[in-house]
VMD Tcl script that draws the C-alpha trace (Angstrom):
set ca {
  {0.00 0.00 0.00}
  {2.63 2.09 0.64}
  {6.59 2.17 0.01}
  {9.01 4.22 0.57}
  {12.38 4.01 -1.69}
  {15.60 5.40 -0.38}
  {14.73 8.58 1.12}
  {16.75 11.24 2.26}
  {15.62 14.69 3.86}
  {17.60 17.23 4.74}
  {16.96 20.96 6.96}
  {19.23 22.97 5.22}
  {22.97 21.32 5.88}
  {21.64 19.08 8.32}
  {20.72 15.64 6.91}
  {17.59 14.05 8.59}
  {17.03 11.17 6.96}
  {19.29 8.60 5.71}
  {18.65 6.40 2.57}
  {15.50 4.78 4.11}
  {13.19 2.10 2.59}
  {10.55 0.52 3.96}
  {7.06 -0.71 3.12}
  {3.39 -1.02 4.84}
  {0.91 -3.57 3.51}
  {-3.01 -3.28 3.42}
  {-4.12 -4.09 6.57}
  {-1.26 -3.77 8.75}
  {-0.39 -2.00 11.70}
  {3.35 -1.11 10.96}
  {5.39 0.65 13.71}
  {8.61 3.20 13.45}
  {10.30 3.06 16.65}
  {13.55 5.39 18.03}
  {15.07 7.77 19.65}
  {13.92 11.29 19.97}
  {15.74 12.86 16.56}
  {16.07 9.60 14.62}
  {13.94 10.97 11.92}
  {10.65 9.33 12.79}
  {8.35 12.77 12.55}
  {10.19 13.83 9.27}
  {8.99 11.06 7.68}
  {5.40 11.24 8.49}
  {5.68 14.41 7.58}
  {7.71 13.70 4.01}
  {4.80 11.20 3.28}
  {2.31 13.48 3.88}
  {3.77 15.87 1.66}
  {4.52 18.74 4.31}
  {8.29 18.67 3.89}
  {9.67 17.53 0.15}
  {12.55 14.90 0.21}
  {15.87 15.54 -1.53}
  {16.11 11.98 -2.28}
  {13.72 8.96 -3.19}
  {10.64 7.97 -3.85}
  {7.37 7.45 -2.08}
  {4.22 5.44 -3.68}
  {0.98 5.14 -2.17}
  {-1.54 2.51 -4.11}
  {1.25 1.93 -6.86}
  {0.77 6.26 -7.16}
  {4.30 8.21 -6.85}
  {3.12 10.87 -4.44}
  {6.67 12.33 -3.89}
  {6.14 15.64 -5.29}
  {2.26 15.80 -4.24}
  {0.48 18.48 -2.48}
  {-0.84 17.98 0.73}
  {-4.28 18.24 0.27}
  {-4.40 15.95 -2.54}
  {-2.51 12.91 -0.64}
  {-5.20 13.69 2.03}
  {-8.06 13.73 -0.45}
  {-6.35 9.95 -1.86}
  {-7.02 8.44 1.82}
  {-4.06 9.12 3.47}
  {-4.45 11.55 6.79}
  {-1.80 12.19 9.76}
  {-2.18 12.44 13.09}
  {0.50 15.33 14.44}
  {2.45 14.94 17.06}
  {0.79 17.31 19.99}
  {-2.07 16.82 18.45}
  {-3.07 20.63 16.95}
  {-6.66 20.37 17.58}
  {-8.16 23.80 16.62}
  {-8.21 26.28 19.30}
  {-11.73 28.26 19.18}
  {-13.49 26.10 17.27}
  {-15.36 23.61 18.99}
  {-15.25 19.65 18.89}
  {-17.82 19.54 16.15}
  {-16.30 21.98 13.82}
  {-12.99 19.79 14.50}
  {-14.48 17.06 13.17}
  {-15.97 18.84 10.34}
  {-12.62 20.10 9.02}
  {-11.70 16.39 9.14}
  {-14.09 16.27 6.32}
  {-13.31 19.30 4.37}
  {-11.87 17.85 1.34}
  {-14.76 15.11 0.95}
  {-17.89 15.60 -1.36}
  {-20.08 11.90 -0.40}
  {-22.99 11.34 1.30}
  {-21.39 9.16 4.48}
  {-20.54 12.39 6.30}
  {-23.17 12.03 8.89}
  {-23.09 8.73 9.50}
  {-19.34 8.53 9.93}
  {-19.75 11.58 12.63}
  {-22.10 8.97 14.37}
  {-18.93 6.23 14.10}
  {-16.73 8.23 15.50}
  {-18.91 9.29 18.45}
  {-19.03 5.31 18.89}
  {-15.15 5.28 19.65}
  {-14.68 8.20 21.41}
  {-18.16 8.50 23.38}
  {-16.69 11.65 25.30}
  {-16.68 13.91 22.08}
  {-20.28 13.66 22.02}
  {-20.84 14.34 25.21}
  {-18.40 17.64 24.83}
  {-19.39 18.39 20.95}
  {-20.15 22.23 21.91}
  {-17.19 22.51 23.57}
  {-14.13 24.53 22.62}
  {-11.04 22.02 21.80}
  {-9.02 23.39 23.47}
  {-10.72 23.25 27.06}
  {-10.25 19.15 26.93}
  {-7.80 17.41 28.43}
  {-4.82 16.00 26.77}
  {-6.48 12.64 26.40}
  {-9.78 13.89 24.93}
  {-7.79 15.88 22.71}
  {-6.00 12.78 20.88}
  {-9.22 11.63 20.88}
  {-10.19 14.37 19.10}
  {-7.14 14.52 16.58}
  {-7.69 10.76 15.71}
  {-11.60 11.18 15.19}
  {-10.56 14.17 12.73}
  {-8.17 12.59 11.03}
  {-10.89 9.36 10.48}
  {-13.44 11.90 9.18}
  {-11.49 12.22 5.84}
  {-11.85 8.57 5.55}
  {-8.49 7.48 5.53}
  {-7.37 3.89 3.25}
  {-3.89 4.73 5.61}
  {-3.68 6.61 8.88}
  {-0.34 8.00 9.97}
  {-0.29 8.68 13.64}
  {2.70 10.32 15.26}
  {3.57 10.06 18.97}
  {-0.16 9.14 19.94}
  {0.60 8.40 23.75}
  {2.67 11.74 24.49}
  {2.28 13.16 27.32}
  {-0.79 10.65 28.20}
  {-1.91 9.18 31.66}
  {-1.60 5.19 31.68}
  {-5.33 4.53 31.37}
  {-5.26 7.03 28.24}
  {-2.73 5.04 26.95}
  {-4.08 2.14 27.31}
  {-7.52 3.41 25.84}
  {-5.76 5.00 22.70}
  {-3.79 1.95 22.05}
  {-7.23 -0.24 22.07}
  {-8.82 2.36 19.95}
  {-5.68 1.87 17.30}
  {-6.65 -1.66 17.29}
  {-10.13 -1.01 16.73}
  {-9.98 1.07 13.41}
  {-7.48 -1.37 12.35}
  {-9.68 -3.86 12.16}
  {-12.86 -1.96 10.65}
  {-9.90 -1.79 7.71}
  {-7.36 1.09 8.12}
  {-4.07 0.45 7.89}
  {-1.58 2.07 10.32}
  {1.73 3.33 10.22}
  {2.56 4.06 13.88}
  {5.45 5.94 15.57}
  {5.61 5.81 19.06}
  {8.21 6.14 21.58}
  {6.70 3.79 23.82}
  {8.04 0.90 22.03}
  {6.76 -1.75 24.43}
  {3.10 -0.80 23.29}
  {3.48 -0.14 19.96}
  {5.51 -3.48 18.80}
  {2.78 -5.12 21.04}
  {0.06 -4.13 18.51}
  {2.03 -4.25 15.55}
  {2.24 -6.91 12.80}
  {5.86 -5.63 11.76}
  {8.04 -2.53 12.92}
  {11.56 -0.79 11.88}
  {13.81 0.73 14.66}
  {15.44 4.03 13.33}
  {18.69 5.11 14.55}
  {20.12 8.67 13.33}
  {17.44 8.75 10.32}
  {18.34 5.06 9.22}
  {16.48 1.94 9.62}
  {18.72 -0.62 11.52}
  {16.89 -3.37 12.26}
  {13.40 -4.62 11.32}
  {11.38 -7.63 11.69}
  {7.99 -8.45 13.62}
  {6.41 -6.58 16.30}
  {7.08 -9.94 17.99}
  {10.82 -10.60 16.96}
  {11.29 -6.84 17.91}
  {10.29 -7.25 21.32}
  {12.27 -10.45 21.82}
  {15.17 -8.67 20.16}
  {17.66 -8.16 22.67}
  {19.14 -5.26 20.96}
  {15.78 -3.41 21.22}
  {15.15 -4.72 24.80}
  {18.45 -2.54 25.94}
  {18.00 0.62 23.98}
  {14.28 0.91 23.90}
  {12.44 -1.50 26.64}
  {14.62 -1.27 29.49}
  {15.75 -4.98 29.24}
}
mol new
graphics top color blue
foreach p $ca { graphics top sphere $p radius 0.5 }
foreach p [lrange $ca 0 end-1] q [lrange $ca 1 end] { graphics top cylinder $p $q radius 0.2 }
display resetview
C-alpha cells in the first residue's frame, strides 16, 4: 500500500534522513520506533507531503506521491495524526471534526460523525465545547476522530501516547486496534516501544534517520538489541 524508496531529507545542511526504505501492507499495523531525533516525525511528515525529500521515492496505491500536495494525498485516503495533536483552538469539537471532512464531497458524512462518536463517546458528550478546554487525552481523541473523518485507506499517527496518563494510553492503544480492524491500515510511531511493537504486525527501529533493524512486532520485542535501547531490558 505504501513504500518508501531510499529517502533522504535534509533541513538545510543538516541531513535528517538517511537512505530509508521501507514498506506497509493493506491491513497492517506497521510501527517506526527510536530515539527522539532519529527521523521518525520527518517522515510522516515527508509522506504526507509537508516537507519535500531531496532523495527517493514514495508510492501510495502503486501512485508516486513524492512531489504531491498535501491536500491531494489527504483527499487519496491518506491523513496524519501530528504529534501534539493541533486540535483547533476556538473552534469547537464539532467543527474539528468537520474540518476532518473538508476535502470530501459523499454522502457518508453524517453517518461517519455517528462512528466516530461510537469510539470516542466523550466527544459527544463535549461536541459544543471549545477544543481546546479538553484534556490531553480527549484531545487525541479528538485529533484521531478528525483525522478518520477524511476517511483514511492509511492513517499515519505520530507520537499518539505523548504526554498521556496510563489509562489514556491504554484506551488510545485499544482504539488503534479497533480502526485497524474496521480496515485502516496504520503506520505508527511511538516512543513507547513496548506498546506499539505489542500491537504491531511488523516494525523498523530508526537510529540517526536510518532503519537498523526490522522484523515483527514480535521478533522486535524479543530482540535483545531493542530490549536494551528501547524497553529497558
Amino acid at each position: 500500500m505504501l513504500k518508501i524508496q531510499n529517502l533522504a531529507v535534509h533541513y538545510g545542511m543538516i541531513q535528517a534522513v538517511h537512505d530509508v526504505s521501507f514498506e506497509v501492507n493493506q491491513g497492517e499495523i506497521v510501527t517506526l520506533i527510536g530515539a527522539n531525533g532519529a527521523g521518525k516525525t520527518t517522515i510522516l511528515r515527508t509522506i504526507s507531503g509537508l516537507i519535500r525529500p531531496s532523495q527517493g521515492s514514495i508510492t501510495f496505491e502503486d501512485n508516486e506521491i513524492t512531489k504531491t500536495a498535501p491536500q491531494k494525498i489527504v483527499a487519496n485516503g491518506l491523513s496524519q495524526v501530528p504529534e501534539g495533536r493541533h486540535v483547533f483552538s476556538g473552534l469547537s469539537v464539532m467543527e474539528n471534526l468537520e474540518m476532518g471532512a473538508y476535502l470530501r464531497k459523499d454522502g457518508e458524512i453524517k453517518t461517519d460523525y455517528e462512528q466516530v462518536f461510537q469510539k470516542f463517546p466523550v466527544l459527544k458528550e463535549r461536541k459544543n465545547q471549545d477544543a481546546a478546554t479538553l484534556s490531553g487525552g480527549e484531545q487525541q481523541m479528538l485529533a484521531m476522530g478528525r483525522a478518520l473523518m477524511s476517511k483514511p485507506k492509511l492513517l499515519l499517527l505520530d507520537e499518539p501516547s505523548m504526554g498521556l496518563a496510563p489509562i489514556f494510553i491504554k484506551e488510545i492503544f485499544s482504539i488503534i486496534q479497533e480502526i485497524n480492524q474496521q480496515g485502516t491500515t496504520i503506520l505508527l510511531i511511538e516512543q513507547n516501544a513496548k506498546m506499539a511493537l505489542s500491537v504491531a504486525d511488523r516494525g523498523y527501529v530508526l537510529e540517526t534517520g536510518k532503519v537498523v533493524l526490522s522484523g515483527t512486532g514480535q521478533e522486535l520485542l524479543e530482540s535483545e538489541e531493542v530490549k536494551k535501547a528501547y524497553l529497558g531490558g
